[in-house]
C-alpha positions in Angstrom: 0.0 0.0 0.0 1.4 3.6 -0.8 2.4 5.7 2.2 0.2 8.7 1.7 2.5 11.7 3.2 -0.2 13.4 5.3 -1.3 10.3 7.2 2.7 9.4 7.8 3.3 13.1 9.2 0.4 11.9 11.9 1.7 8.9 12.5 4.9 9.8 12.6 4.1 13.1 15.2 2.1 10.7 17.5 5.4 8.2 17.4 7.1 11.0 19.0 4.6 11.8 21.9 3.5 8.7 22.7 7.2 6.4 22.0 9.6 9.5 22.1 8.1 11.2 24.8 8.7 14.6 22.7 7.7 18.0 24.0 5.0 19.6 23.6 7.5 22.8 22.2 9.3 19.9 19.7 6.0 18.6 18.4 4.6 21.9 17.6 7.8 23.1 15.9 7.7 19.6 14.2 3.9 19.9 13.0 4.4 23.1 11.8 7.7 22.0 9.9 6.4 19.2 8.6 3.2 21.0 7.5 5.1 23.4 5.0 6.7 20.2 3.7 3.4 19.2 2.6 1.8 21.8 1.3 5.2 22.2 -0.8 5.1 18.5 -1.8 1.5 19.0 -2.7 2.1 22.2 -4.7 4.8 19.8 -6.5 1.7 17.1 -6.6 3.0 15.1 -4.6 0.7 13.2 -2.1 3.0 9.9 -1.3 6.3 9.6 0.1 7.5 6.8 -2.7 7.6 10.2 -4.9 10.1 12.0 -3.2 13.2 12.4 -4.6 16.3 14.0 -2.8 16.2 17.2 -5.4 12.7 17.6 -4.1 13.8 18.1 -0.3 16.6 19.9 -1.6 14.3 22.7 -3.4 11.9 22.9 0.0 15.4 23.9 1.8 16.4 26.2 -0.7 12.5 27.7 -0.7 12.9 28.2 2.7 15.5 30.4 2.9 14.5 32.3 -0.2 10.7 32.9 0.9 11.7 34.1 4.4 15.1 35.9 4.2 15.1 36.4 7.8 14.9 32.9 8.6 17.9 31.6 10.7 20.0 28.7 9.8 19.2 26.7 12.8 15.6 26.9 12.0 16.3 25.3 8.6 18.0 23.3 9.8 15.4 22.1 12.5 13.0 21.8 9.3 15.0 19.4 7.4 15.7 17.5 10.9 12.3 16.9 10.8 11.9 15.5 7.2 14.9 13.4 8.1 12.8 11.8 11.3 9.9 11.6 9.0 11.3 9.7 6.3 13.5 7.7 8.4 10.4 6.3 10.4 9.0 5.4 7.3 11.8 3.5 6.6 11.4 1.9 9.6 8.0 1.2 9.0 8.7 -0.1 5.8 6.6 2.3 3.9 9.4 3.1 1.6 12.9 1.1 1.2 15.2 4.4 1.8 15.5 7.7 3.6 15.5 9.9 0.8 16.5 13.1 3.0 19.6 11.2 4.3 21.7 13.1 2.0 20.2 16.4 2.1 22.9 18.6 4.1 21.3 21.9 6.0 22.5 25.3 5.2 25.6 27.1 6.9 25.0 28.6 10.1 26.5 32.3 9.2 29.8 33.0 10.6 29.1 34.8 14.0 31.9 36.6 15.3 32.8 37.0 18.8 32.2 41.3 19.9 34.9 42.5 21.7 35.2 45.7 23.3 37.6 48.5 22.7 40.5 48.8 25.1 39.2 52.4 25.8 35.9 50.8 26.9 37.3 48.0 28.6 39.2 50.9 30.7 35.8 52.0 31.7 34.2 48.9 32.7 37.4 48.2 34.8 37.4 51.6 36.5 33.3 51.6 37.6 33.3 49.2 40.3 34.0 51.6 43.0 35.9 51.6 46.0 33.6 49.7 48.7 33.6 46.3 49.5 31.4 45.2 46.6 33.3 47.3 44.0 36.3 45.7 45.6 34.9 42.2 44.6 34.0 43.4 41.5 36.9 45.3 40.2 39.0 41.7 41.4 36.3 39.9 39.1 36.6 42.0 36.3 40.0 42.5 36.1 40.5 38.8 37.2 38.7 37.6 34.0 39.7 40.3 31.7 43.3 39.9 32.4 43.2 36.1 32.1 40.9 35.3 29.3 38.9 32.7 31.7 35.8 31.6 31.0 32.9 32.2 33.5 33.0 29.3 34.5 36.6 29.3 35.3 36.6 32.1 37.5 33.3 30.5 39.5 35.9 27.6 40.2 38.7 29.4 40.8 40.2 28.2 44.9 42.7 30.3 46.7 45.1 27.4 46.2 44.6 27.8 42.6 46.7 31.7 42.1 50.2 32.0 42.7 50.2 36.2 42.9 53.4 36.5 43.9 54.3 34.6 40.0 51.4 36.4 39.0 50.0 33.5 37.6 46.6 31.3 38.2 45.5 28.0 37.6 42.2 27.2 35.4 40.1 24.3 34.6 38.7 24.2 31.7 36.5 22.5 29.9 36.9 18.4 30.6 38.7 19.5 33.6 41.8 20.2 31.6 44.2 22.2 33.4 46.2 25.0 32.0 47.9 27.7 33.8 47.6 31.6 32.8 49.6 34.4 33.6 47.8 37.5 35.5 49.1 41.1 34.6 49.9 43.4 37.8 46.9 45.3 37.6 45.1 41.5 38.1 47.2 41.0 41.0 47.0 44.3 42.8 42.7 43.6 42.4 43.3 40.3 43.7 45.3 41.4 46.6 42.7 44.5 47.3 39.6 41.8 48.0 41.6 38.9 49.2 42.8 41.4 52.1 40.5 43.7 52.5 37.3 41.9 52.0 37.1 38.2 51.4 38.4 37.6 55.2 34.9 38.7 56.6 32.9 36.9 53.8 35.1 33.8 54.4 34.6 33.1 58.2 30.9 32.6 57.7 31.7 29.0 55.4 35.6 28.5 55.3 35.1 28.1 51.3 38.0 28.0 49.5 36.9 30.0 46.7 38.8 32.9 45.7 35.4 34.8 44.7 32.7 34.7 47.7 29.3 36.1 48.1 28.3 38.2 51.4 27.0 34.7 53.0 30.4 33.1 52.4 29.5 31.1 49.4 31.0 30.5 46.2 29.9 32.8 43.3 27.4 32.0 41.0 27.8 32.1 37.6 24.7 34.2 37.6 26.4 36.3 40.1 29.2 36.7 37.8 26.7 38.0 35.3 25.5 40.4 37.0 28.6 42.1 38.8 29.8 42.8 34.7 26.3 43.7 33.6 26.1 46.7 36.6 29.5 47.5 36.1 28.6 48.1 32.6 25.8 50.2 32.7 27.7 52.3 35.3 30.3 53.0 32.4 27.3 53.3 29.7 28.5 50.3 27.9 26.1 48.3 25.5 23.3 46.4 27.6 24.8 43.2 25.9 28.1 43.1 27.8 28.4 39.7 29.4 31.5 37.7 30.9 32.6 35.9 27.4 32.4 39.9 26.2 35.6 40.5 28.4 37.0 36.7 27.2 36.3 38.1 23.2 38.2 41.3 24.6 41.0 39.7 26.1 41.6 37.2 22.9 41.3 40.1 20.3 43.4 42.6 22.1 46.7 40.5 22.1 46.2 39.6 18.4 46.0 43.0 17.6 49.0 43.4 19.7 50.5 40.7 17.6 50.3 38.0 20.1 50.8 34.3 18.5 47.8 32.6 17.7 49.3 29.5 19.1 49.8 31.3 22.2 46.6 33.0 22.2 45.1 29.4 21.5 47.1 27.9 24.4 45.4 31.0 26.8 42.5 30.5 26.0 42.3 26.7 26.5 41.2 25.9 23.1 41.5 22.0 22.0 42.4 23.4 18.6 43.4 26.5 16.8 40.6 26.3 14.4 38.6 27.8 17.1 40.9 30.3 18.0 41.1 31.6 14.2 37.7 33.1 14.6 39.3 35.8 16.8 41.2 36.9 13.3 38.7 37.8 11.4 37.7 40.1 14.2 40.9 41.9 13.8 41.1 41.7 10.0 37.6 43.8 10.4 38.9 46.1 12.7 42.3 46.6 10.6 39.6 47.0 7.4 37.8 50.0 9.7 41.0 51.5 10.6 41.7 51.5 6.9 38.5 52.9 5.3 38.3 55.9 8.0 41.8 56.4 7.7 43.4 56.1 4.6 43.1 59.3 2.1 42.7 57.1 -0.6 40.2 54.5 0.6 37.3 55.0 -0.5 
């Protein structure tokens, strides 16, 4: 018997709730995906899945995009996961004898490249903590992640055993607990020094944590916390409301490669497994040297 492609889609959605145990948000976005694919296949007069051909699925992807420009990648993508689930449980269900959408590779997710603030700005953030206890903490946190490159998470699980300030140098953990050690400039150390003296004995005695960054009850900081000690600081210096703790990691990464740091030492900084990720960062400056240029140059434009 033919597998009529309407009846499948049901079938195949109800698979999901009842044998899957889908959400309720993953079969909505599936019946809606799935829906377009029919009423495309249809417009194509195509009412079984035995019709479908490969090229077919490859048109609905490229109609996609073109009949909703604004449509991101990853939604596409989501679409043609869908037709892949669909015709694979008709394989499975022997309606047809192959998935035809096997093949069928989604589209590039655009090239999204880190933002990283200008040094002048980063000046700012660093310089709007304050002076009390709490800017203390902050100014150490800020400068702390600024001046190593850490991730957020990093500096939440950063232990007083873990810095060596007087080699101005901490130790991270990264991702897979893979351990790498970072050096920390002096105006790091001289934050560090500021709320590990003057502040983090108090917080300290009320858990014995041995956390370099505390809250006021002695615990370790969040990585919400986190967030929000660089999100104050940056409305205090009237930095974009998007400023978050990777903003000061981008920083950190695209400052020394303007300064002509070594990728390969830049890599090893920043923990990454492999340079490939670090290269981003370079297309970052090459944009920046490409502004410099055009504003710059009397002959640019």
């Amino acid at each position: 018997m033919a597998a009529g492609l309407s009846d499948t889609v049901t079938e195949y959605l109800d698979h999901l709730a009842a044998e899957r145990g889908s959400s309720q948000h993953t079969l909505a976005a599936y019946r809606s995906d799935l829906s377009k694919y029919v009423i495309f296949c249809e417009s194509r007069e195509i009412s079984e899945l035995g019709q479908i051909r490969q090229a077919d699925i490859s048109d609905f992807v490229i109609d996609l995009r073109s009949s909703d420009a604004q449509l991101a990648a990853s939604s596409v993508a989501r679409s043609l996961a869908a037709i892949r689930g669909l015709h694979g449980f008709a394989v499975a269900e022997r309606y047809v004898g192959h998935n035809v959408a096997s093949e069928v590779r989604p589209p590039a997710s655009p090239l999204r490249l880190p933002h990283a603030l200008p040094v002048s700005d980063i000046t700012r953030l660093l310089n709007a903590a304050g002076t009390d206890d709490t800017g203390l903490r902050a100014t150490a946190v800020l400068e702390f992640m600024y001046g190593s490159g850490c991730r957020v998470s990093e500096a939440v699980g950063c232990d007083l055993d873990d810095l060596d300030l007087t080699g101005h140098a901490a130790r991270l953990f990264g991702k897979g607990r893979k351990e790498r050690v970072v050096p920390l400039g002096s105006h790091a150390v001289a934050a560090l020094e500021a709320y590990l003296v003057r502040v983090r004995p108090a917080q300290a005695q009320k858990s014995g944590s041995p956390a370099v960054f505390l809250n006021n009850r002695g615990g370790r900081l969040t990585r919400q916390s986190m967030w929000n000690i660089i999100k104050q600081a940056a409305t205090k210096a009237d930095l974009p409301a998007d400023t978050h703790p990777h903003t000061l990691r981008h920083s950190f990464a695209t400052h020394l490669l303007e300064g002509g740091a070594d990728i390969r030492v830049v890599q090893e900084l920043l923990g990454h497994a492999s340079v490939t990720t670090t290269q981003i960062y370079t297309q970052v400056t090459i944009e920046h040297l490409r502004e410099v240029f055009l504003t710059t140059h009397p002959r640019a434009k």
